[in-house]
ChimeraX commands (.cxc) that place a marker at each C-alpha (Angstrom):
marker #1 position -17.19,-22.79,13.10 radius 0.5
marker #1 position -20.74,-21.66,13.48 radius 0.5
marker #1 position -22.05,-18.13,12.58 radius 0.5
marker #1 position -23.08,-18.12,16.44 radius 0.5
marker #1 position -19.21,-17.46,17.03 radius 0.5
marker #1 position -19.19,-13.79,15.26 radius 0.5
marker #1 position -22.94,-13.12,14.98 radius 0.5
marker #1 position -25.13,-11.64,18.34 radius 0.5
marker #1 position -28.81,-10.85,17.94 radius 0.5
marker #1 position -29.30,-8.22,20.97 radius 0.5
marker #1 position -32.32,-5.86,21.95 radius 0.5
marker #1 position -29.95,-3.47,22.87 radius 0.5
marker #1 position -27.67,-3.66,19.91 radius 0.5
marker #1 position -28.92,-1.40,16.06 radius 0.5
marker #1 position -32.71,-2.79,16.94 radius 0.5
marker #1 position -32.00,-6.10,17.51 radius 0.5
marker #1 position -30.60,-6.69,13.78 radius 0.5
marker #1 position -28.01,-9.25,13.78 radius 0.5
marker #1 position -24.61,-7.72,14.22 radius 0.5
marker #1 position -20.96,-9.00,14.56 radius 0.5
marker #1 position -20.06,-9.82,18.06 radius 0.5
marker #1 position -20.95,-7.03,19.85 radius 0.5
marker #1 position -19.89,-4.25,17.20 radius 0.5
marker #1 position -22.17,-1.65,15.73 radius 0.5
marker #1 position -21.60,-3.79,11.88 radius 0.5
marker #1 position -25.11,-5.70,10.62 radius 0.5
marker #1 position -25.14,-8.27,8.36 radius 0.5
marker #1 position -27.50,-6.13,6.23 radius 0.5
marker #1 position -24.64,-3.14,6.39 radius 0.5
marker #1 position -22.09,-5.85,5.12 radius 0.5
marker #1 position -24.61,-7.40,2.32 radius 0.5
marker #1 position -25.37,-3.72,1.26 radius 0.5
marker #1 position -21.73,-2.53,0.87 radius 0.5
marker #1 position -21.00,-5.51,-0.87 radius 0.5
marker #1 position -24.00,-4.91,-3.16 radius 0.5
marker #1 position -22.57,-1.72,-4.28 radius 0.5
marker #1 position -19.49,-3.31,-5.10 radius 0.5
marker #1 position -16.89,-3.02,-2.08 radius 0.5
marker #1 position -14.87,-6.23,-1.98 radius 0.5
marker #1 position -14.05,-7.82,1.59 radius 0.5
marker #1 position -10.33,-6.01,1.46 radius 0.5
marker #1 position -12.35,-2.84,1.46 radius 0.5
marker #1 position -14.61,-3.43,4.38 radius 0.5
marker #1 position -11.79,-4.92,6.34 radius 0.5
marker #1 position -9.62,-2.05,5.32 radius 0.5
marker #1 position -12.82,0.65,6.59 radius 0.5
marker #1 position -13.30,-1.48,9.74 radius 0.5
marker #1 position -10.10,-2.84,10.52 radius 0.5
marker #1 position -11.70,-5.23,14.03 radius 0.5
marker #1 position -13.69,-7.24,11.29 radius 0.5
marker #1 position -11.87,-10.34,9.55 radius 0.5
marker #1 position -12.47,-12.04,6.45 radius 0.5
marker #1 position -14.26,-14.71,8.49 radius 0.5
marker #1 position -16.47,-12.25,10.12 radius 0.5
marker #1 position -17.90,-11.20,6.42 radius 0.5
marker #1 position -18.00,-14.98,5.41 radius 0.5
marker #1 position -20.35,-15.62,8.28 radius 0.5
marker #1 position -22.34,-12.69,7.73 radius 0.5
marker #1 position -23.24,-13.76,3.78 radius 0.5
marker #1 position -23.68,-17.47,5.29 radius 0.5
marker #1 position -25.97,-16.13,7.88 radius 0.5
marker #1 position -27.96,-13.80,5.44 radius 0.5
marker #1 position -28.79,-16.18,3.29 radius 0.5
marker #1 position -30.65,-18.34,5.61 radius 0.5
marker #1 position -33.13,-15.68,6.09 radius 0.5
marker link #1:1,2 radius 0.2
marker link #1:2,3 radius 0.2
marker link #1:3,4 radius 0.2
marker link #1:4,5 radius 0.2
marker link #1:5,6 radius 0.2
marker link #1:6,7 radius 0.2
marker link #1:7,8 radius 0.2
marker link #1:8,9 radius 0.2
marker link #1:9,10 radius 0.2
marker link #1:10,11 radius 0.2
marker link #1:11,12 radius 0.2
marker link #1:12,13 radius 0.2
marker link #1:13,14 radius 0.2
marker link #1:14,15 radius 0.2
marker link #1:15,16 radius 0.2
marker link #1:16,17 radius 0.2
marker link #1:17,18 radius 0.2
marker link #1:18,19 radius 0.2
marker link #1:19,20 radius 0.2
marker link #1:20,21 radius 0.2
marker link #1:21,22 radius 0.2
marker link #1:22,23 radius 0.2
marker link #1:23,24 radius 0.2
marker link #1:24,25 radius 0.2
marker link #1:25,26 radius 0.2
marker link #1:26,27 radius 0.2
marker link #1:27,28 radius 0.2
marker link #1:28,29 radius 0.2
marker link #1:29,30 radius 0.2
marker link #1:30,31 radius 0.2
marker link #1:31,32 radius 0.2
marker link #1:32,33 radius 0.2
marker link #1:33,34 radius 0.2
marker link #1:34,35 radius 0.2
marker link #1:35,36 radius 0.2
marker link #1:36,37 radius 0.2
marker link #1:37,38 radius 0.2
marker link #1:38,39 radius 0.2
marker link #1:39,40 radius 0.2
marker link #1:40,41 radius 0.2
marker link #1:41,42 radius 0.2
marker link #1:42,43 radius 0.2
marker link #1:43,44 radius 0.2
marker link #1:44,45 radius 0.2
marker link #1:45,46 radius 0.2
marker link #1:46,47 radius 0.2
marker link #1:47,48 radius 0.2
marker link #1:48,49 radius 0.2
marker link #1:49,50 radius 0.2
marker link #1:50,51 radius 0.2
marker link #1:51,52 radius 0.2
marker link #1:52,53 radius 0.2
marker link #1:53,54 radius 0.2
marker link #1:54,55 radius 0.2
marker link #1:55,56 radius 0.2
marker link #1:56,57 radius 0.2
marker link #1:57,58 radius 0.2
marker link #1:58,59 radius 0.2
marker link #1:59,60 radius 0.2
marker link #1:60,61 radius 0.2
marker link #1:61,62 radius 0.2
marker link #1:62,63 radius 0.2
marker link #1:63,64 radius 0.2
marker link #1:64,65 radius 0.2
view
């Protein structure tokens, strides 16, 4: 499955950051949280429409750039 499938880069969307289909989540937000130590079960448990996949894709995706 390809980080195209839960990540949308939109104009319209936080400044154009790259966010989780359609949802106000970046991929920064999820590296940051995770920085200061939440675990996946947390963030899923704070946003409940994000899966583990989501947050997989997001740390694939943010470590390309």
């Amino acid at each position: 499955m390809s980080y195209h499938d839960h990540i949308a880069l939109d104009p319209g969307e936080r400044g154009g950051k790259p966010c989780i289909r359609g949802m106000q989540v970046t991929v920064h937000d999820v590296h940051d949280w995770m920085a200061h130590g939440m675990t996946e079960q947390q963030i899923i448990e704070d946003y409940p429409e994000l899966v583990f996949e989501d947050i997989r894709q997001f740390l694939a995706f943010g470590g390309r750039q």
